[in-house]
N, C-alpha and C positions, 0 to 999 in steps of 0.2 A: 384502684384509683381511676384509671380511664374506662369503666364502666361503671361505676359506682350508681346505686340503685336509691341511697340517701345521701345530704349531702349538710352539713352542719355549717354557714358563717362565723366565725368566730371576728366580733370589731363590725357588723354588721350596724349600718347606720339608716336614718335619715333623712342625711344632709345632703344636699346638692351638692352633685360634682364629687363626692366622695368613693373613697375606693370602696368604703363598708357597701353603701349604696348600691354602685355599679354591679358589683359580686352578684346582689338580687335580682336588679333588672336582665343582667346577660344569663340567670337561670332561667327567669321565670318567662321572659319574652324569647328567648331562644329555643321554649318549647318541652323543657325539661322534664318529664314526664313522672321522676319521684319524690321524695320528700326533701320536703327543703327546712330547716331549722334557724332561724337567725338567734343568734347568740350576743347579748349587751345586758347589763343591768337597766341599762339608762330608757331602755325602751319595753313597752308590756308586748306592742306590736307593729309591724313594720310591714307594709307594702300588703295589708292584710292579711298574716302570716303572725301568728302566734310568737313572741318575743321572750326568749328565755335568758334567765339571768348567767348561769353557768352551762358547760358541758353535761357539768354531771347532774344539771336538773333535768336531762332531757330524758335520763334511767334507764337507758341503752343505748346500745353503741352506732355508732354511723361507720357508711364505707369512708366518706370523704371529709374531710376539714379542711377549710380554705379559711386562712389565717390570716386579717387582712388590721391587722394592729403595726405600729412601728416596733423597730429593732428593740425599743425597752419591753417589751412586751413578750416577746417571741419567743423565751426558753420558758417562760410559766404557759403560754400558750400550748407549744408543743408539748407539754410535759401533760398539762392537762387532757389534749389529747388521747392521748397518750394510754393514762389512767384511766380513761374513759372508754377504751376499747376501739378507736376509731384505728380503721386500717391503713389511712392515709391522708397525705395532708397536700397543701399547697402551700407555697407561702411566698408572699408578696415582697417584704420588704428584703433590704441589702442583708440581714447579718453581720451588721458591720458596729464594733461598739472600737471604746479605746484601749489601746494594750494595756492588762493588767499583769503587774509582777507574777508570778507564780498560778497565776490561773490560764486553761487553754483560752484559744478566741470562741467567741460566741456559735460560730460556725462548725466548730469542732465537738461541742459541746448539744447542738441540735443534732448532729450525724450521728452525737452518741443516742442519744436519745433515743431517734428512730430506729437502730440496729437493735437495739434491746429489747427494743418492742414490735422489730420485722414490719416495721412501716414503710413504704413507698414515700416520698415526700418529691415533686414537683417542687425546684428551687432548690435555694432563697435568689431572692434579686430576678426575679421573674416575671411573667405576666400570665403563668397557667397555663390552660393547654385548650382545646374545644375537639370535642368526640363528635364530628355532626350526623353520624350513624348512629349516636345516643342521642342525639337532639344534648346534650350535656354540655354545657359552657361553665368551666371551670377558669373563671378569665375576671379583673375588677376595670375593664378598663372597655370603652365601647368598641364593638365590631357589626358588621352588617346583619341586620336579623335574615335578609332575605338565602343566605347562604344555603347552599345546596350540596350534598353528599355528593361528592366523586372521588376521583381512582388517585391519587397524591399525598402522602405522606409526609409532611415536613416537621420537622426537629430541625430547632434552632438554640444557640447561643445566643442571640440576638434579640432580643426582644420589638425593638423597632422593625426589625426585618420580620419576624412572626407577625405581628397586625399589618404591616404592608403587603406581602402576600394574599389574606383575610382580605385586605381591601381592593386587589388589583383588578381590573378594568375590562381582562380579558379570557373569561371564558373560562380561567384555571380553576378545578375545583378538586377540594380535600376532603380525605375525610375523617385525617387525625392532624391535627398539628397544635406543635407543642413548642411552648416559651421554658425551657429547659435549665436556663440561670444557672448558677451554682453548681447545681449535680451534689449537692450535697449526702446523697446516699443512690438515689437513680440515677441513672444514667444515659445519654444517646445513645448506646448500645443495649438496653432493655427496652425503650421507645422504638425502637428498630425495629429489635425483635418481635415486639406486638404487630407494628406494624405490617410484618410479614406473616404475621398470623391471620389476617384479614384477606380475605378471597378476596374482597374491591382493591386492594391496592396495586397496582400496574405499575408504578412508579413513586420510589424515596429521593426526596430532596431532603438535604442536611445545610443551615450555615454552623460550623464550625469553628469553634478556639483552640481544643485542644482534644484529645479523644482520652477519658479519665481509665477507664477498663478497657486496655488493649487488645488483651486476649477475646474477652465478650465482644469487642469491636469485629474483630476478625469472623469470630465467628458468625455475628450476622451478617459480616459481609459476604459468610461462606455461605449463609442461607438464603441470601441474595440471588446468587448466580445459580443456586438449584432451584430456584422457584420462577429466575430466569426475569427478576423484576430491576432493572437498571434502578443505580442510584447515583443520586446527582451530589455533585456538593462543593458549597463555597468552601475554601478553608481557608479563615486569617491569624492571621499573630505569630510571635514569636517566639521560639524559646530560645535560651544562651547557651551557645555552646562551652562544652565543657576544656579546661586544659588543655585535656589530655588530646582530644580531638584535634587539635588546633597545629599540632606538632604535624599531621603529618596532611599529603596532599588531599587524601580521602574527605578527610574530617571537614577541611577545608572547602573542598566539594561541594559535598552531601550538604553544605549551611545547614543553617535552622530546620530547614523543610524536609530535605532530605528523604527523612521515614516514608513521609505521607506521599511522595512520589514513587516510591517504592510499594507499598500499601494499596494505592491506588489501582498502579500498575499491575500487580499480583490479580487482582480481583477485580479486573473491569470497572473500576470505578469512575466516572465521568467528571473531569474536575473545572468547576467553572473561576471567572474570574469576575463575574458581577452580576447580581442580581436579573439585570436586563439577560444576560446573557442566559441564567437559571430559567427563565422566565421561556426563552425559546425554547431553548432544550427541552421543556416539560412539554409545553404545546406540543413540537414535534413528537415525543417520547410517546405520550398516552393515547397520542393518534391511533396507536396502535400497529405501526408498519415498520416492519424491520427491512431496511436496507437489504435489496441486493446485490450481487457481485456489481464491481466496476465505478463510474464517478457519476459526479453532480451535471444532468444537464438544466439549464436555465433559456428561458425564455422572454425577451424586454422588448417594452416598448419606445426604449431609447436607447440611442446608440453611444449615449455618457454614460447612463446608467449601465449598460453593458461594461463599457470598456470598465467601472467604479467596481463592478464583479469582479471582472477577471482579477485586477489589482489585488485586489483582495483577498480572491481563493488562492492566490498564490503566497498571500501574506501569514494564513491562518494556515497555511498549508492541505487545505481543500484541492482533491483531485478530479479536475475535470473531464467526465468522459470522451472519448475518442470515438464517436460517433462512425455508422459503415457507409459506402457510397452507396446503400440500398437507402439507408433512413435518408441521406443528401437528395436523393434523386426523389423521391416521394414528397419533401419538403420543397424542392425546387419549383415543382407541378405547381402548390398553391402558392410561394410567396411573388409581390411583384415583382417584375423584372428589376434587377440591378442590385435585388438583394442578397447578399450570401446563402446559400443552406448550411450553416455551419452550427457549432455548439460554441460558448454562448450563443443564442439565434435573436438578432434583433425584427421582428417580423412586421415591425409599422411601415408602410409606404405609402398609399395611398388612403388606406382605411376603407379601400373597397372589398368588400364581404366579408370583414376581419371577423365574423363567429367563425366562416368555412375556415378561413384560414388560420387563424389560433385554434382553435378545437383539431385541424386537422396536423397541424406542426406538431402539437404538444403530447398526440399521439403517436406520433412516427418514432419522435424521441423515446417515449415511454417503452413503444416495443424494442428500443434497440437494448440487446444481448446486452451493452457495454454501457449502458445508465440503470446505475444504480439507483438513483432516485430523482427529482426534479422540483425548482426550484419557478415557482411562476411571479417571476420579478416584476411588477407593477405598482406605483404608488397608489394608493388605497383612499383615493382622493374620493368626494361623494361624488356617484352616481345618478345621474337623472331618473335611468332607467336601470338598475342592476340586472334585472331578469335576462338582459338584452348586451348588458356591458361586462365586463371580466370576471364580474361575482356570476353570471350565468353560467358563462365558457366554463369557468372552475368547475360548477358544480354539476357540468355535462360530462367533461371528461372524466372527475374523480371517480364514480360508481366505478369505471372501465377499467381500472389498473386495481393490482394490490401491492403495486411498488409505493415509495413514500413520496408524497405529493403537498407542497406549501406555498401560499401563498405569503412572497416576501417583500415587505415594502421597506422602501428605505430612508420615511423619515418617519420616524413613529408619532410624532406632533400633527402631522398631514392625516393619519388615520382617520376615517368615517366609523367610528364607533359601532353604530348601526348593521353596515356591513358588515363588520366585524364577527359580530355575533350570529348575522343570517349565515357566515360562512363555520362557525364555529358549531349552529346546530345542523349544518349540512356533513359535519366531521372533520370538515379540512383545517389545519392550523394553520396560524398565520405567524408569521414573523414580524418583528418592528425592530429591523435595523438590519443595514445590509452586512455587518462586521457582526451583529450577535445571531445574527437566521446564518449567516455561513457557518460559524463556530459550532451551530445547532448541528447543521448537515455531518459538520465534522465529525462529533460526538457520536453521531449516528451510524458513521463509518467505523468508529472506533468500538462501537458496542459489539459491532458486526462482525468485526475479526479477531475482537477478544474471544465472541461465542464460539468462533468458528477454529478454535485454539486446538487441538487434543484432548486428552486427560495428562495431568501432570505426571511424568515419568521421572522420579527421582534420582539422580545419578547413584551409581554404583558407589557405596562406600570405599575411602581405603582401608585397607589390610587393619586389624586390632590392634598387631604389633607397632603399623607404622601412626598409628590414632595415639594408643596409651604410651608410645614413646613421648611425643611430642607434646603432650598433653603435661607428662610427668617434667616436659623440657618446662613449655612455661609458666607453668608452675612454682618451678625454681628460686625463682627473686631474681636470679640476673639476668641483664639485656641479652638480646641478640644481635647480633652484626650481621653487615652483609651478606654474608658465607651462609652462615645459619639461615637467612631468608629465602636464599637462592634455594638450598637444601630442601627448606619446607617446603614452598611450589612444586620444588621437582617430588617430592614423595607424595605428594597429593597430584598429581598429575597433569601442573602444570609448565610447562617447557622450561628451563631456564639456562643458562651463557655457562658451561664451565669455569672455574673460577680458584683461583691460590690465593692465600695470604701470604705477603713477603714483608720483612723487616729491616732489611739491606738489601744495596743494587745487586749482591751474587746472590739472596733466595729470588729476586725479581725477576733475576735474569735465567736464572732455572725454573722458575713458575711460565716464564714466556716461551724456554723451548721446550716445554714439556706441551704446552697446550697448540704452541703455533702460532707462527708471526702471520696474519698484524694481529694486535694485540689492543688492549683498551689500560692504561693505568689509571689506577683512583684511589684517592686519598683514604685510610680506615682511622683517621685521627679519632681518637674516641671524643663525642659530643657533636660531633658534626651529623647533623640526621643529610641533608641536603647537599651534598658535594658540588654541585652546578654555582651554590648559591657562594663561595667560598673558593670559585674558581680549581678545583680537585679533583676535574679528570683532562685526560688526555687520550686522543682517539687517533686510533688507525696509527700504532705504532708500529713500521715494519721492518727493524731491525734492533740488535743490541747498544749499536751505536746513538742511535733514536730513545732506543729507554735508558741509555744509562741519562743523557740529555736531562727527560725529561724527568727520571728519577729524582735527580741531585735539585731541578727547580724542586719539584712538589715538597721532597724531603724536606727542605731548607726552609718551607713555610709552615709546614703542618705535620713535621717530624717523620719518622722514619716508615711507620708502617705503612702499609698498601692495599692494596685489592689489585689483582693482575688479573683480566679474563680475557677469555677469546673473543675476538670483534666479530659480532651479527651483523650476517649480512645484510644491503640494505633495505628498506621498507618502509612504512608507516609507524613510526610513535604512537602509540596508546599507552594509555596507563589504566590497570586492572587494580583493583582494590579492595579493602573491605573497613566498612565500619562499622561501629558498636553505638546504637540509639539507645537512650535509655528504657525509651517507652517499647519497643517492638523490636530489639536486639541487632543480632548481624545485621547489616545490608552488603550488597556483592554494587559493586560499580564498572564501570568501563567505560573510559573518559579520552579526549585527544590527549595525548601525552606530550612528555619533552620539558624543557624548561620553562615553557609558556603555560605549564597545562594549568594553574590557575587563573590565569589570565582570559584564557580562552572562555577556562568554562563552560565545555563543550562535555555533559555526560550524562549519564542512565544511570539509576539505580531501578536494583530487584532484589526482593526479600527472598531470599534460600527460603528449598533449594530450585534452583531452576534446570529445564531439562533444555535440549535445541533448541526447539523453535519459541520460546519466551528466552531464554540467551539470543535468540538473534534479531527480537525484537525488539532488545535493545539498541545491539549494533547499528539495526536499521535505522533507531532514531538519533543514532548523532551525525550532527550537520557536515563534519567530515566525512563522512561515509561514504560518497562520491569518490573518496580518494585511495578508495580501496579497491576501486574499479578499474585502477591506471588511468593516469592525467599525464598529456602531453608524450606519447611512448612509449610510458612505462606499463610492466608486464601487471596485470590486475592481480593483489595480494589473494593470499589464502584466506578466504573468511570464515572458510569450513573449520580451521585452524585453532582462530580467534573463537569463533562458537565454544570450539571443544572446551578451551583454557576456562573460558569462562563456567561454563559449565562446573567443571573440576574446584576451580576457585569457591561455587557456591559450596560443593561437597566441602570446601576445607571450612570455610565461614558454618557450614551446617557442625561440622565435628569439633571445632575448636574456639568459636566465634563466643563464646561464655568466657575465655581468656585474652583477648585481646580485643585492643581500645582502635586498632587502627594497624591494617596490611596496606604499603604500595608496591607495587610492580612498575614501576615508570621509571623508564622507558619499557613496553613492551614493543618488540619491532614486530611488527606482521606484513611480510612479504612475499612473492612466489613461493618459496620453499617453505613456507608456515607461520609459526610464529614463534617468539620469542623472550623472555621476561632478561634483562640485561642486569637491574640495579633490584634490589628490597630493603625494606624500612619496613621491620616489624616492631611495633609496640604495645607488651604488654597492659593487659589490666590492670589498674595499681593495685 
């Protein structure tokens, strides 16, 4: 399909402004170098091209069919096809007819189609693809003739986003991309994978809806990170969570998205939130310069503009290098007096010698150990003289570094076009927007330290016996309780609170000195997932005269039985988890904990199984994390601790995670002496 060496229209017109039409103009003026066939009864010839009435008058077969008729058309289309030997098709319209009683939809009915006859099909509801390495415009709808082969990949859901890209203003160039529609039998993950079959391609951008073939997803994304080619990607929409999710805190969590943060995560994947934003990141990406150690130095000619950075890289979470009093002192020499030598560096004062002086700041930075890349903040306003004004400075220092170097402005409306592109064939990228060129740098940090990961070390499995016990346990059909959750953590090797079941105040009262006052009581009323929500525990009980108390309230609400365990000492609330995606299975979580923790909202997901240091890169990303340092006096938790659990937790979601819908651990406490799993709510797979 995306080489195709013939190429059959089928609905081929012409009429002005029609899709049949356009089909021929975007082959034949885009350069198309094989055979073209227009396919109509109603015409003998079309755009001086030989006009055939059917498929099968053409008495051989084609690579490609581009279907360009309405939805009443499409299954005799493809079918004809089909019969015809063609190997692939495109197709334009929705697939979309009215529900009929007892017949599948229209859609169902093309997919059947093309798997019977191992066809590739682009679409339905699409607008094609363009191979500009094939000169091949498989597309009904106009796009620039003048377009030029470069290193960019993009597969989209989107069809208006696939010809905006096509049309964009700056310098970005592809050399597959594809209006992917439907997926009606193809898919973004066989588009992928072609595309990683192309030596030019340095860089995939994807907009996505939904990812149709998981498995095949993964694995280009596995073939991604070995060919070492960053991939970018919008991801929108939602899907509904299910019930059974929803019961516990995990489910609740992970939302909608969940997977795809997870997913992401796993496999370096860069995830953007707008177009504008895809747009930097690519710039920056095919530049070619991979981030090293340390943060963003920046360079402005205004001291609003500066302070509008810093705001910023603090907002997107951009780390700004810490610059040495060697590079200070070297920058102090040229700038005027009264200005800082500091990072951000605003270096305007008088504008006397400003080439020595910015060419020579921008270097000082570049050599410092601790910037990792640099950021030359300037509105891109027109220049009288560029050779002599910031587009010169640029494109004196860039030869000099092989750190990554951008030119960032910060209204993209203000842009001098022109400029643009002299700095674009000089290699340097530019940025248009001071919140989507930081996002960029971030992206680039993040690519940086995902490469810079290990190889995946899978934890140690548990034992067979303690795997096919528990295995056989959920299996069973009946719930699990407390007891049982604590149990399962702890044989999978993650810490948990020793713990009795009591049904009267004298087993409670024997569950309490058998374990050790103080003590934690909690309600096992059967139906209650949430004991917080329900008012059903009581903490730091430190005598029998204290539980029988608190006994006789809880009893008298929520009946007799209990949960009695020993009080963890104190620390930091997390909550560890696992959930079950439809589409890409376990996820492992670690989230702030407590009775807030959906509120808060504060978590990471990772797809099992993870080893150290990807368990600790999650911890690192949640916004409490600070509080594991010790706040105000207190002694800094064991995070080694928390790693480990987490870790183990993935091992259990790796062995068991095809059985269940949803694990919490919340409250886990992690304090000096380690950490902890207090309360669980497991629920089965229905």
């Amino acid at each position: 399909m995306l080489e195709a060496r013939s190429v059959a229209v089928v609905g081929a017109s012409g009429r002005e402004g029609s899709v049949g039409r356009q089909t021929l103009v975007e082959l034949l003026e885009g350069g198309f170098g094989g055979e073209v066939f227009p396919v109509n009864p109603r015409y003998d010839e079309l755009l001086g091209l030989r006009c055939y009435p059917s498929l099968a008058a053409l008495g051989r077969p084609v690579d490609l069919v581009v279907i360009a008729v309405g939805n009443a058309g499409l299954e005799d289309a493809l079918r004809g096809a089909a019969e015809a030997g063609a190997a692939s098709a495109v197709i334009f319209a929705s697939a979309y007819e009215r529900p009929r009683k007892g017949v599948p939809p229209l859609s169902a009915r093309l997919a059947r189609i093309a798997r019977e006859h191992g066809m590739a099909v682009c679409g339905a509801n699409c607008m094609g693809f363009v191979n500009l390495e094939r000169n091949l415009r498989a597309c009904g709808f106009y796009e620039p003739k003048d377009l030029e082969p470069g290193p960019i990949a993009f597969i989209s859901h989107s069809g208006s986003a696939f010809s905006a890209m096509l049309h964009n203003g700056r310098g970005l160039r592809f050399n597959l991309a594809v209006s992917a529609g439907q997926e009606l039998v193809t898919t973004a993950a066989d588009y992928l994978r072609y595309a990683l079959s192309l030596d030019s391609t340095r860089a995939a951008a994807l907009f996505l809806e939904t990812v149709r073939d998981p498995e095949g997803f993964r694995e280009a994304l596995r073939r991604a990170e070995e060919r070492d080619v960053p991939v970018v990607v919008l991801k929108v929409g939602r899907e509904p969570l299910t019930k059974e999710l929803v019961l516990a805190h995990s489910g609740a969590l992970a939302g909608e998205d969940g997977a795809y943060e997870a997913l992401f995560e796993a496999h370096g994947v860069l995830r953007v939130r707008s177009l504008d934003e895809m747009a930097d990141t690519l710039a920056l990406l095919v530049a070619g310069r991979r981030a090293a150690p340390g943060g963003l130095a920046s360079v402005h000619d205004s001291g609003g503009e500066r302070a509008l950075l810093i705001d910023t890289a603090a907002e997107v979470g951009v780390p700004l290098a810490r610059i040495s009093e060697e590079t200070s002192a070297r920058m102090a020499e040229l700038l005027d007096e009264g200005l800082p030598p500091v990072n951000p560096l605003d270096f305007w004062g008088t504008g006397k010698d400003a080439p020595a002086v910015v060419t020579g700041c921008v270097r000082a930075l570049l050599d410092d150990p601790a910037v990792g890349a640099l950021a030359f903040c300037v509105d891109l306003t027109t220049e009288d003289h560029p050779e002599t004004g910031y587009i010169g400075m640029a494109e004196e220092v860039y030869p000099g570094t092989s750190k990554p170097m951008a030119m960032l402005s910060n209204l993209s409306s203000a842009i001098d076009r022109e400029d643009v592109r002299r700095l674009y064939r000089a290699g340097i990228p530019v940025l248009e927007g001071t919140r989507t060129g930081l996002l960029a740098f971030r992206h680039l940090f993040e690519l940086r330290d995902h490469r810079a990961l290990p190889p995946l070390a899978p934890p140690e499995p548990a034992p067979a016996e303690v795997r096919e016990r528990w295995r056989a346990r959920l299996s069973s059909g009946e719930p699990l309780g407390e007891l049982e959750g604590l149990a399962l953590l702890s044989d999978f090797g993650v810490p948990a609170v020793p713990a009795r079941s009591a049904s009267s105040l004298e087993e409670a009262a024997e569950a309490a000195r058998e374990l050790g006052f103080p003590v934690v009581l909690k309600t096992a009323a059967p139906g209650v997932l949430h004991k917080s929500d329900v008012g059903g525990v009581r903490l730091g009980i430190g005598g029998e005269e204290e539980l029988a108390a608190a006994y006789g309230e809880l009893s008298g609400r929520l009946g007799p039985r209990v949960t009695v365990a020993r009080m963890a000492p104190p620390g930091v609330e997390l909550h560890l988890g696992i959930v079950r995606d439809a589409q890409f299975g376990p996820l492992v979580m670690v989230a702030a904990g407590g009775v807030l923790v959906e509120l808060l909202a504060d978590r990471k997901l990772g797809l099992p199984p993870l080893d150290e240091p990807r368990a600790r890169r999650l911890v690192d990303g949640l916004r409490i994390r600070p509080l594991l340092d010790g706040v105000r006096g207190r002694p800094p938790a064991d995070v080694d601790a928390l790693v480990r659990a987490l870790v183990r937790l993935s091992a259990l979601a790796l062995d068991l995670g095809d059985l269940l819908d949803a694990l919490d651990a919340n409250p886990v406490i992690c304090g000096p002496e380690g950490c902890v799993a207090v309360d669980a709510l497991v629920i089965r797979r229905a």
